[in-house]
Every structure is written in C-alpha cells, then in structure tokens.
N, C-alpha and C positions, 0 to 999 in steps of 0.2 A: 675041514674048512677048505675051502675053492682056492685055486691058485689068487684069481683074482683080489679075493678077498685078503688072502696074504701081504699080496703086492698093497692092496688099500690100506692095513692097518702097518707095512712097513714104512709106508710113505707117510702117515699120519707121524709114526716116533720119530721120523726127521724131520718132518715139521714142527714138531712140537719141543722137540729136544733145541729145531736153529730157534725158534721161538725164546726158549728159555734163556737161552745162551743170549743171544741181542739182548735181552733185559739185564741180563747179569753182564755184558758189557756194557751197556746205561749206565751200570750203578759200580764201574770198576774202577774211572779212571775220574781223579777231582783235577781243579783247575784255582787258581788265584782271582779269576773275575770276582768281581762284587756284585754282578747284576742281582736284583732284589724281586724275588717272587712273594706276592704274599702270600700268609701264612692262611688256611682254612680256618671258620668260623669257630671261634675259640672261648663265647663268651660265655659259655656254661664255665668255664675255667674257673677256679677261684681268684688266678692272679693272671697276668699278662704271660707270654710265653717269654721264656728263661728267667723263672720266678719261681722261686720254691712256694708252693702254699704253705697255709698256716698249720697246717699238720703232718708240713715235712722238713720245718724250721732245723732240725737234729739230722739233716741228711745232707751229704755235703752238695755242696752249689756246683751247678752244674752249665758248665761253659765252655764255649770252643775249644779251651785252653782243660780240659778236666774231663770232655765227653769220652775221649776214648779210656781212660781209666775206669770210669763207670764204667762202662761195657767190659770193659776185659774180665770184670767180675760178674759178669752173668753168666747162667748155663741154661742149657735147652734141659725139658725134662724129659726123661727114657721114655716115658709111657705117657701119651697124651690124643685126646680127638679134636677137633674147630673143624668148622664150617670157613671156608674162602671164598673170597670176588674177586677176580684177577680181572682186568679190563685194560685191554689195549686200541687206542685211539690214532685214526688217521681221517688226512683228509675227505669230507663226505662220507663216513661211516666208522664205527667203531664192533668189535668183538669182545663180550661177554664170556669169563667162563666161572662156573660155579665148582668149586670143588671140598669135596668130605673128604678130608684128610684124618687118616691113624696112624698113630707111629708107635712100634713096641719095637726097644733096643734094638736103635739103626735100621729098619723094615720098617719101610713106608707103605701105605697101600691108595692108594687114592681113586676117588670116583669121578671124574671130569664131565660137568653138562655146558657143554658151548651152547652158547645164543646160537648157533649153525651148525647141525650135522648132527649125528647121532652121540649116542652117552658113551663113554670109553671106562674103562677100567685098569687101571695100573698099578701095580707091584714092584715096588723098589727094593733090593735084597743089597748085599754087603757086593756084588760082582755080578750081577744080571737084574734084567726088568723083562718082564711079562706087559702086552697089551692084547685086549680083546673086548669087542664088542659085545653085548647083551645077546647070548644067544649062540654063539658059538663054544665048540667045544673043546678047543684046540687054542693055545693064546700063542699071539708071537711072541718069543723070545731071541734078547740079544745080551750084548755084553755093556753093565752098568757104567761102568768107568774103571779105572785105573785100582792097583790095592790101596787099601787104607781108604775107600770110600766110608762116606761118615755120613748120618743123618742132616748134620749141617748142609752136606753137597745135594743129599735128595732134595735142598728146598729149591733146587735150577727146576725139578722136573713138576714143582710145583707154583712154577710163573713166578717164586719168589724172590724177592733179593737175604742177604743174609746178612745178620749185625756184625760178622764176624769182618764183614770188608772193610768195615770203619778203622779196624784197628789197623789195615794196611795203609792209609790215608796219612800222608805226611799231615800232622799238625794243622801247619799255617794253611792248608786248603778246604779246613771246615768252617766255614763264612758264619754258621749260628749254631748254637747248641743253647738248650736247658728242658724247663718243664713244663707240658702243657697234660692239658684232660684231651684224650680222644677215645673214642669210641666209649665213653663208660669207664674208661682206666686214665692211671694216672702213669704218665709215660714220659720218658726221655724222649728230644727228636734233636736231630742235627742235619744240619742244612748244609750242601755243597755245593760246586759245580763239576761237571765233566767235562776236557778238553777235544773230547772225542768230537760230537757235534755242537756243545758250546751248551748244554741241557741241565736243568737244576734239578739235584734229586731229595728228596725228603723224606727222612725215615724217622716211625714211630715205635718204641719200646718199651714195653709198661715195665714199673718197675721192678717188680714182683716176678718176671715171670721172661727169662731168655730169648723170647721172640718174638723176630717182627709182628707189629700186629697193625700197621699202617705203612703206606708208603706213597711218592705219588715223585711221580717226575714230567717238565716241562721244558717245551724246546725255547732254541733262543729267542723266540715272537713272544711266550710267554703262553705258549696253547698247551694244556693238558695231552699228553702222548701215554702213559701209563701210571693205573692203580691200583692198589689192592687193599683189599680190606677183610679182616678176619674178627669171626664172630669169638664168642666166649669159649675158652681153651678150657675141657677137662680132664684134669690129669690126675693119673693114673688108670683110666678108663680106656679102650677102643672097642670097637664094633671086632669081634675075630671075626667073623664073617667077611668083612673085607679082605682079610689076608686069604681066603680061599680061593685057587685056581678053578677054570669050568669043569675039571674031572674030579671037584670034590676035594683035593689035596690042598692042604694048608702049609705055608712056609712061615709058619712059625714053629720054633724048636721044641720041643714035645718037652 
C-alpha cells in the first residue's frame, strides 16, 4: 500500500475517531434547563410516551426518577450483527453513514458506507484497530485505546452514544424518561439536556435487548444536529468474514 494511501486512511481514523468523540461529548455532559423538544411521531404506540402499555402493566414504571435503575440492569449481548444509520447534520448539508456491524466477545468489526467517499472497513480488538479500504492489502493499524477496553467503548468507533452514560447523569438532570414503540420495538427513552452547547439528547432502548437502538440530539434553536438509527439486532449470529483482515487472517480466537 502507497505511502499516500497510508497517510489517507491515517487521516480518515482521526477523523472519524474526533468524529466519534464530539458525539460522545454531545451525549456526556446533562444540564437542569427544561427546554422541551418534541418527542418523534409516536402514534403507532399503544400509550403516550412514559406510559407502560397494556402488555407491560407487570413491569415497573418507568420515570426520570427509576430510568437509571432500568438500565443498570440491562446487558449488551457477546455475540450479535444490526445494520446502522448514523447521520450528522449541519448547516446547508448533512453526512450519511451506513454501517454493518458484528460483535463476537469485545471484537467489533464494522463496514462503514458514507454518503461521501469510499467504503472503509474496521476491526476493533481488546488494544488495537485495523483500517482499510476495498482493495488493499495491507490495513492501518494503531492503538485502540487504553486496557480494559470493552465492547461498550467500541460503540464511539461506531458513531454511537452508549446507555451506559445515563447512569453517570446526576438524577435531577434527566428532564423525561418512560415507554414508547420505536422502530418496531418497545423501548425505554430518556430525555436530557447538555450544558456543553445547551443541546437536547434522546435515547432509545428496547427493552429486551442492552442497546442503543435510537437516538437523536438537537441544538438550542431546536435544529436536528445528530442521529442514529439501528435496524433488527441478531444475536448470536455475525458475518466471520467481517473479522478477516486483506491477508486473509481472522482476529478472532481460534
């Protein structure tokens, strides 16, 4: 692979890595404002949002005051695939990106297609990441982060925020929690603000199932700036093929 080409796809993982990071600052730091975003179109729901429906009457109620104990009891599953739309929005244009995600025990592998540029492929490990383009034979490789890196952390390298934040969220700075339907599932969300640039963020978590699977954050005008959205999670299942580097070699453990 061409020097050039090195420099290309080293300069894409810092991109894409401050990428990630500015999102997961969006979604790190709440705030006391009240300002009121509304909620997305919610009326397939059976009940209004923070409303148990009628088939989850036996499940405890779920409110600003109770969301973070819901969560604290959920877990991501070891072995799982979805499809993701991660979409960040700024003035006069927005960036698109599609990503196939697999995760087998903390190895992530992922397949990134931007609305602009070429397809990328990435390998998340326990202490390194691999990138490379369709076509080469050689990936870059660098250092993933810190020890004790956790599948939870590879969700930064997949534009995602992680449920896990919520539970760092003093209490009185979660403005709404309970139950709506999104995407097909029946999910917790809880509603904040950020003191950082004053931004409301909103996250979806089905109940069933440890992971984000919506999210959307908006600045203080009330303008869409980032969202994501994930299709049907199957677990126990990945593509192994994704985990194989261009020389053929797979990092996952034999």
């Amino acid at each position: 692979m061409s020097t050039k080409r090195i420099l290309g796809i080293a300069a894409f993982g810092a991109l894409f890595i401050a990428a990630a990071i500015t999102v997961m600052l969006f979604f790190s730091y709440p705030a006391r404002d009240s300002t009121m975003v509304p909620l997305p179109d919610v009326s397939a729901a059976s009940e209004a949002p923070g409303e148990a429906p009628q088939d989850t009457l036996n499940r405890v109620d779920v409110t600003s005051e109770t969301i973070q104990s819901v969560v604290s009891e959920l877990s991501r599953p070891p072995v799982y695939m979805r499809e993701v739309i991660a979409e960040i929005y700024w003035e006069g244009g927005h960036a698109l990106f599609n990503i196939s995600v697999s995760v087998a025990n903390e190895i992530t592998a992922l397949r990134v297609s931007p609305s602009v540029g070429a397809e990328k492929r990435i390998i998340v490990t326990g202490d390194e990441f691999y990138i490379w383009y369709a076509g080469d034979k050689v990936p870059y490789k660098g250092s993933a982060g810190a020890p004790g890196f956790t599948a939870a952390d590879s969700d930064e390298w997949q534009m995602l925020v992680r449920y896990e934040d919520l539970l760092e969220l003093d209490r009185a700075d979660i403005i709404e929690a309970g139950y709506v339907e999104f995407n097909g599932d029946l999910c917790v969300f809880a509603r904040y603000l950020s003191p950082l640039l004053g931004y409301t963020r909103l996250y979806y978590i089905p109940t069933e199932l440890g992971l984000v699977t919506g999210a959307e954050e908006y600045d203080s005008s009330g303008k869409l700036v980032y969202s994501m959205s994930a299709g049907e999670c199957i677990i126990g299942e990945v593509d192994e093929s994704a985990f194989t580097l261009p020389d053929g070699t797979s990092v996952l453990p034999e």
